[in-house]
C-alpha positions in Angstrom: -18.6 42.2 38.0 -17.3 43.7 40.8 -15.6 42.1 43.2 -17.0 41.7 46.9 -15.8 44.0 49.5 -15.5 43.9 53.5 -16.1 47.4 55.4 -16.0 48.3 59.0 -18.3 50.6 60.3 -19.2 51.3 63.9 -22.2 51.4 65.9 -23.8 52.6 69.0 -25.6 50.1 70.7 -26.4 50.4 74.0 -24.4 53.2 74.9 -21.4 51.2 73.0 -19.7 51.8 70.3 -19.6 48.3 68.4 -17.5 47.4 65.7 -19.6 45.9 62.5 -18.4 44.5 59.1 -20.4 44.7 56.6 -20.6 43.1 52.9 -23.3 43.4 50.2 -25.9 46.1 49.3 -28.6 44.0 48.0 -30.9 40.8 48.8 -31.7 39.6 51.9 -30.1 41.2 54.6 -28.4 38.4 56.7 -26.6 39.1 60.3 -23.6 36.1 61.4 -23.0 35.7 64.5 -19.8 33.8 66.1 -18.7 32.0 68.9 -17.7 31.9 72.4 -13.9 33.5 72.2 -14.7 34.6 68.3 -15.0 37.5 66.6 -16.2 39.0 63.4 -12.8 38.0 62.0 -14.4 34.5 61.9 -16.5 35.0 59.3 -14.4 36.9 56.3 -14.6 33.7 53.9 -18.1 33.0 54.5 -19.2 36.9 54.2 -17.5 37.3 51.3 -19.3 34.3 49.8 -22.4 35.4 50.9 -22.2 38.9 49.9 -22.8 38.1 46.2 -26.4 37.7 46.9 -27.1 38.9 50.0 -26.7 42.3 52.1 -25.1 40.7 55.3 -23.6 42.3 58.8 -20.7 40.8 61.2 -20.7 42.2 64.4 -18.4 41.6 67.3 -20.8 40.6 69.9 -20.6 42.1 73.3 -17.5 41.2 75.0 -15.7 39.7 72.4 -13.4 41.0 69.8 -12.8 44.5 70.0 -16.4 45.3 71.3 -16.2 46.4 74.9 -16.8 44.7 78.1 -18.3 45.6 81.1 -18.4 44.0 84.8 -21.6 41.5 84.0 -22.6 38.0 83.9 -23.2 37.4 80.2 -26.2 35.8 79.5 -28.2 34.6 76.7 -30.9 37.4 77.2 -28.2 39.8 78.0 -26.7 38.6 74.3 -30.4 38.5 72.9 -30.8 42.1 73.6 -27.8 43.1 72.7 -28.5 41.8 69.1 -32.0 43.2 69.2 -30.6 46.7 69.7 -28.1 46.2 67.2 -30.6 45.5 64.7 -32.3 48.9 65.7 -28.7 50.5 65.2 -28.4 49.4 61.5 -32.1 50.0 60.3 -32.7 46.0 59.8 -36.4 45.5 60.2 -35.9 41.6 59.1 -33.5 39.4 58.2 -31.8 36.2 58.5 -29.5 34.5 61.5 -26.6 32.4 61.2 -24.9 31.7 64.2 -21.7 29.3 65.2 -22.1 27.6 68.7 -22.8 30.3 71.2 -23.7 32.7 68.4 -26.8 29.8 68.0 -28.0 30.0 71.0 -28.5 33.5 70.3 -30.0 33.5 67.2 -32.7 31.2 68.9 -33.1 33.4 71.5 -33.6 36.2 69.0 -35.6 33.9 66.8 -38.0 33.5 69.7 -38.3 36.8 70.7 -38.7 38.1 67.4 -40.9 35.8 65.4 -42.0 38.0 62.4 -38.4 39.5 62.0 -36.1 36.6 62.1 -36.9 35.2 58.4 -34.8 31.6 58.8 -32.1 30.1 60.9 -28.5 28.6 59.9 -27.0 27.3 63.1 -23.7 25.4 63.3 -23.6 23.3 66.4 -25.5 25.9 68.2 -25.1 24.9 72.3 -28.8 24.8 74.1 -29.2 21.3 73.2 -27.4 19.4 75.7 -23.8 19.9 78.2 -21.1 20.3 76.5 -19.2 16.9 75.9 -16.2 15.8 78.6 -13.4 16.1 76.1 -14.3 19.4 74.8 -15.1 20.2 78.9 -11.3 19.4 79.4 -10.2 21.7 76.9 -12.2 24.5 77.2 -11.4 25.1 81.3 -7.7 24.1 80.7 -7.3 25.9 77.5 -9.8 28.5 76.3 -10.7 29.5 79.5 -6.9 30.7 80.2 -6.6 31.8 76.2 -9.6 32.6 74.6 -11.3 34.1 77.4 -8.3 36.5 78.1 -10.2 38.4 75.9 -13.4 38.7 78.1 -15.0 39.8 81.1 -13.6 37.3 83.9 -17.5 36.2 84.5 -17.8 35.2 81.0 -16.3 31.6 81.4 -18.0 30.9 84.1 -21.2 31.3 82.2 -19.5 29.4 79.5 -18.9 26.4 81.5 -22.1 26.3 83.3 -24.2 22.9 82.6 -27.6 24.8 83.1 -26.0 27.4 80.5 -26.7 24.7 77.9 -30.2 23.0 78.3 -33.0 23.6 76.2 -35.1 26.5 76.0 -39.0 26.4 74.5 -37.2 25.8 71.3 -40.2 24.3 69.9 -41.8 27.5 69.8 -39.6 28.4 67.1 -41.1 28.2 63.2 -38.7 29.2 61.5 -37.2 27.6 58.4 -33.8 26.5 60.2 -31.1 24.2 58.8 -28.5 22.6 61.7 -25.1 21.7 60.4 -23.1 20.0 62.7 -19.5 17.9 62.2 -19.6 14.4 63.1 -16.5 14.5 65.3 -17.4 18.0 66.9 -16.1 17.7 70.7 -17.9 20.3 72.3 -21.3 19.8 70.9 -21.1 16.1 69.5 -23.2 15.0 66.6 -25.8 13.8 68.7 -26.9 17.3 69.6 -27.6 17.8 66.2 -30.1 15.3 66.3 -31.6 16.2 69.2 -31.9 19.9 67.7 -33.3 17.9 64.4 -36.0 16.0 66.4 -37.0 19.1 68.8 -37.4 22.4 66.2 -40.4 21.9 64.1 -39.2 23.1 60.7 -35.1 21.8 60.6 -33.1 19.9 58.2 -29.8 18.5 59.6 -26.6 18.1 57.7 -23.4 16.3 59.1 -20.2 17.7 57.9 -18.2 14.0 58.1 -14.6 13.9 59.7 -15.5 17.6 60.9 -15.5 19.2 64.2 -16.8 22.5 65.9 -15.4 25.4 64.0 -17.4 24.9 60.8 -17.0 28.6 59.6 -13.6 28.8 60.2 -12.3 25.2 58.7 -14.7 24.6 56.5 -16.1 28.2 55.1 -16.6 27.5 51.6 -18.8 24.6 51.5 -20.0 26.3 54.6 -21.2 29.2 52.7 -22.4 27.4 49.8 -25.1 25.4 51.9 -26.1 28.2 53.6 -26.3 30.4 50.0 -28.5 27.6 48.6 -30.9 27.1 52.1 -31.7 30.8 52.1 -31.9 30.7 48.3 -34.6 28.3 48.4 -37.4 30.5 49.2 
């Protein structure tokens, strides 16, 4: 059997040119989607792991990574284009989202838009369901906002930081299959978000990754991958 392999291709989207792994050539085509301050990059175990049964696409979202950045506010509808377009770009009529923090805010916003073409939902302590806690507040302006978001438009943290940035869309609209997974010691999005996403999406399962915290993919990409091969599997 041939082993999995990771390719880079670029895209045009929106005038752009985006940068786009890619993994797979069969199955259900799934797209990941990373976090604020993330990039494709984040994803390597996980696509790999995936790849064995499913055609699947990394992108560097719009200002992040190497993608490039303009003079905007990011928003989530700016973001939710963004991917809309880039599913145009790579011919995918329908597939799966799996998104990491910010990247799940996305894929709900996607989801919602696009209701016959997003299939099911993995989200990993997706923000939209409440502020982000005080600690991870702390860190994030004196921190990330000075390190991670070097690698942004200036505007982007601000977004980033913004209470109003986080509450709760019409969530419950969404009917997609979705599972949440979530790490019980998560400081940005604590545990009790996951809950709250549990209780307020009408067709979620909810597991807690214990002694974890926010970057699921990234620490924890194995069993990461694995629950996510056996949710979409279970079809």
């Amino acid at each position: 059997m041939t082993s999995p392999v990771i390719q880079e291709t670029h895209v045009m989207v929106q005038g752009l040119e985006i940068p786009v792994w890619q993994a797979g050539n069969q199955g259900e085509t799934v797209i990941l989607l990373h976090g604020a301050g993330g990039s494709r990059r984040d994803w390597a175990v996980v696509m790999l792991m995936l790849s064995q049964r499913f055609r699947v696409y990394a992108p560097d979202v719009i200002g992040f990574g190497q993608s490039p950045r303009s003079d905007v506010t990011y928003t989530v509808d700016i973001f939710r284009d963004f991917v809309i377009d880039l599913m145009a770009a790579l011919g995918v009529h329908e597939t799966a989202l799996i998104g990491h923090s910010l990247g799940g805010r996305i894929s709900l916003a996607v989801a919602a838009a696009l209701p016959d073409r997003v299939t099911r939902l993995v989200l990993a302590a997706p923000m939209g369901f409440g502020p982000v806690a005080p600690v991870g507040h702390i860190i994030a302006t004196t921190v990330w906002a000075f390190y991670k978001a070097a690698r942004l438009t200036p505007r982007y943290p601000k977004m980033a930081l913004d209470p109003g940035a986080y509450e709760s869309g019409t969530f419950e609209k969404i009917r997609q299959p979705t599972l949440l997974l979530w790490g019980s010691r998560d400081l940005y999005f604590p545990k009790s978000h996951g809950w709250r996403a549990l209780a307020t999406l009408p067709d979620a399962q909810l597991k807690i990754y214990n002694g974890a915290g926010h970057s699921l993919p990234i620490a924890y990409p194995v069993h990461f991958a694995s629950d996510i091969h056996a949710f979409l599997a279970d079809r």
